[in-house]
N, C-alpha and C positions, 0 to 999 in steps of 0.2 A: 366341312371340317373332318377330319381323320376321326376315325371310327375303332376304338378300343373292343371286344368282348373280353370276359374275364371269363376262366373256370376256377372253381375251389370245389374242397370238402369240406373246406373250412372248420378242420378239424382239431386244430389248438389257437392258441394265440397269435403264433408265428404267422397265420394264416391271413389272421385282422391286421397285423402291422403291416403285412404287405399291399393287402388291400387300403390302408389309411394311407398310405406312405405315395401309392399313385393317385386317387382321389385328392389327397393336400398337393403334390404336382400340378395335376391339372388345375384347380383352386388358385393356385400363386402364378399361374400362366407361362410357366418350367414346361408344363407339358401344353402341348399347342394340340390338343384333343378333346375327346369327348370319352366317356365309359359308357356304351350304348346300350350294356344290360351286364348281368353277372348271374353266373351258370351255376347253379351249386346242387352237388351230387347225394345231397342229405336234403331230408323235408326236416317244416317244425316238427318238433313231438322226437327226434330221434337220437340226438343225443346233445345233452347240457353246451358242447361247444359249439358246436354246428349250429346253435339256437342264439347264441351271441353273435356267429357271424351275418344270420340271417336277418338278425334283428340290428345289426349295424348296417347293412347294406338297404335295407329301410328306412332307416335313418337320414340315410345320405340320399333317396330318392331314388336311387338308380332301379331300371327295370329289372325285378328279379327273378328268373325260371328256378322253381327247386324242384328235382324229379330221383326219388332215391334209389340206386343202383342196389341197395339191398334187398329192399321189397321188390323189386323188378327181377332179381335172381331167384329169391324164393321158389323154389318147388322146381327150377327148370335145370335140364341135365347140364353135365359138365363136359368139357371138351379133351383133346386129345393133347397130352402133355407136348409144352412144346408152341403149344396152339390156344388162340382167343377161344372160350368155347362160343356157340352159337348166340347162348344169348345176349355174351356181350357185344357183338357185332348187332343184334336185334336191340340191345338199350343203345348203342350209337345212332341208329335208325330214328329210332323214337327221341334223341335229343335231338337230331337234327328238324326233324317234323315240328317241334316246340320252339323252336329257333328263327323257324323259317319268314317270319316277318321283319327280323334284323338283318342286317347286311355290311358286316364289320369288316375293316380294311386290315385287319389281324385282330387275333386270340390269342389271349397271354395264359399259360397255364401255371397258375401258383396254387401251390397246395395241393394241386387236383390228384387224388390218389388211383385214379385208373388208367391204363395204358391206351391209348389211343388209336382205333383201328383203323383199318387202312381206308375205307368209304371216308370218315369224319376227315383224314389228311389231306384226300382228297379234293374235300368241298370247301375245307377253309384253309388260309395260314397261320399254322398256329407255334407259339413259339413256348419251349418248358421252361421254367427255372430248377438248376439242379447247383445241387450244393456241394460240388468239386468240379478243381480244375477240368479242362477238357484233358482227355486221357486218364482223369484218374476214378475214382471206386463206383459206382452203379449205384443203384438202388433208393430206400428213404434217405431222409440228411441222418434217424439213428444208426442205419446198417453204415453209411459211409465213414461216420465218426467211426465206429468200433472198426472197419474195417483201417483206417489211417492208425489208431493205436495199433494195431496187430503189426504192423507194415513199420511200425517204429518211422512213420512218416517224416521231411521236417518240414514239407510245404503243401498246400493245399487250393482251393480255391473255391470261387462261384461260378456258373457259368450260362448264359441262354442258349437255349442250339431250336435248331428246328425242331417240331415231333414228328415221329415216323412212328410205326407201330412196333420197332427196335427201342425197347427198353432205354433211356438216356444214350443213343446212337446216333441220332440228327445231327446234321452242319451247325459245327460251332458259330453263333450270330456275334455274343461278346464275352467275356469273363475278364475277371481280376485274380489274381493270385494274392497268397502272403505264407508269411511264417509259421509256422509252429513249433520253432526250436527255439532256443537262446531265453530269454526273460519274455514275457511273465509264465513261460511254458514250461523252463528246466524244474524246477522243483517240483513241478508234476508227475513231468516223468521220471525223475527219478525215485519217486516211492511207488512204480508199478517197475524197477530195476527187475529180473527175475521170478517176477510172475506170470502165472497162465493167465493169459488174457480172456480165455472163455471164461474162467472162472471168475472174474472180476467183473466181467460183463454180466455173467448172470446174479451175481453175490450184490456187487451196488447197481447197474444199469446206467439210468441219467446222473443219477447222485454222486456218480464219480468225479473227481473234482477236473481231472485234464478233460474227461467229455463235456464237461460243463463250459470249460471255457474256449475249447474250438467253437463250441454252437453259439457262446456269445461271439466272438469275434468273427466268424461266418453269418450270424443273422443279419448285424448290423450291415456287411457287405451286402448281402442279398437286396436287402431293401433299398440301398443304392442304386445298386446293377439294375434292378428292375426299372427304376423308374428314369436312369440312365438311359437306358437300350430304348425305352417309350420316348421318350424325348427325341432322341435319334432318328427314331421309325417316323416321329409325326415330324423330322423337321427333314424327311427327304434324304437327310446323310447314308440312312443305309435301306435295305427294299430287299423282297421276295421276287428272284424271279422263273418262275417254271421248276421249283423245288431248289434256288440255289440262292446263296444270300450274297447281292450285289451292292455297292457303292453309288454313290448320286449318280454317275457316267455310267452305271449297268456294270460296270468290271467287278469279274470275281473276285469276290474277297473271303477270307480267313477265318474272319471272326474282327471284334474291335478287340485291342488288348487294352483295358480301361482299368489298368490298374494302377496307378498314379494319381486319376482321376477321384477313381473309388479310397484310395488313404486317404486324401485330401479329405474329401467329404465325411468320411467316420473316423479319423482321429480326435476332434473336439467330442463323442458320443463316447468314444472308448480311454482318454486321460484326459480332457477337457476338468 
């Protein structure tokens, strides 16, 4: 049977929805898989959310490695702007070593909040979840929100791609797109009309109302797309091969564009 690993930090809630959203998949027989362990970059004891994820993925049974990338920095020097410092190339080492009795036919990375070196890219396929279209903003899903307010955006997206140790720069595997103009988004934007957006970033942050409702209507996608693209991978339709992402016949492909797909699926969650 096809063979899942999971990464997180499992650092908010978004985190657990992702992770319940592929677990109820496999469960209802959508995903034709298994979740062979889940990776999480926090131990018990380190922080209040990280302790729910942990303690949900216990739940569920699943084999679980915690090994924390904080305590393992402590005290060790830093690197060269630009550059992974040392030790995180020496914590990728050390997850791999705690790993080494699974042998998963991909690695889904949701939530995982550290960039991936080039050894771990390496040794496995692993695939990110980032929370805009292919081409558009970088970073967390909060830097990318503020960054699409700044940009006066009016569309946006989900997207999987490879991980490479290029910051969300991997070969697009799938994404969906959508709106953020017209209803229920105009009246948002129009009371940040001629405002500085730094400052509204720093003055409300989440609590702003239009950032609030791109990350709903991007979560709900997210948790689609994911377990989308897993059903995909475990039914053959698309494949890793030699760093490139091919189609059942091995042909290069693009990306899925699964965004018809992805309405379908969160329209009844978002006006149902």
């Amino acid at each position: 049977m096809y063979q899942f690993g999971w990464f997180s930090t499992g650092r908010d809630e978004a985190a657990r929805q992702l992770l319940r959203a592929a677990r109820d998949g496999i469960a209802r027989g959508e995903i034709e898989a298994e979740l062979a362990f889940v990776f999480c970059s926090r131990e018990p004891g380190e922080s209040a959310e990280s302790d729910l994820f942990i303690r949900l993925v216990e739940g569920y049974g699943i084999p679980l490695v915690s090994f924390s990338y904080q305590k393992y920095k402590a005290g060790k020097p830093g690197g060269r702007p630009g550059k992974l410092p040392q030790w995180r190339l020496d914590y990728d080492r050390e997850v791999m070593s705690r790993l080494k009795e699974f042998h998963p036919d991909l690695i889904v990375l949701a939530g995982y909040m550290l960039i991936v070196g080039p050894e771990m890219c390496s040794n496995y396929d692993m695939v990110n979840l980032h929370p805009a279209a292919p081409g558009g903003p970088a970073g967390t899903w909060q830097e990318v929100i503020w960054q699409l307010i700044e940009q006066r955006a009016v569309q946006t997206g989900v997207m999987m791609h490879l991980a490479t140790p290029q910051l969300d720069k991997g070969p697009v595997v799938s994404y969906c797109t959508f709106s953020i103009a017209g209803e229920p988004f105009d009246s948002y934007w129009r009371t940040l009309a001629g405002q500085d957006i730094n400052q509204v970033e720093r003055e409300q942050g989440e609590s702003n109302h239009l950032f609030r409702i791109i990350r709903e209507h991007g979560l709900k996608r997210e948790v689609s797309l994911i377990t989308a693209t897993m059903k995909a991978f475990s039914q053959g339709r698309v494949s890793i091969k030699d760093g490139r992402v091919v189609d059942s016949s091995g042909r290069r492909m693009p990306g899925y564009d699964l965004t018809c797909e992805i309405d379908e699926m969160v329209r009844s969650r978002l006006y149902g």
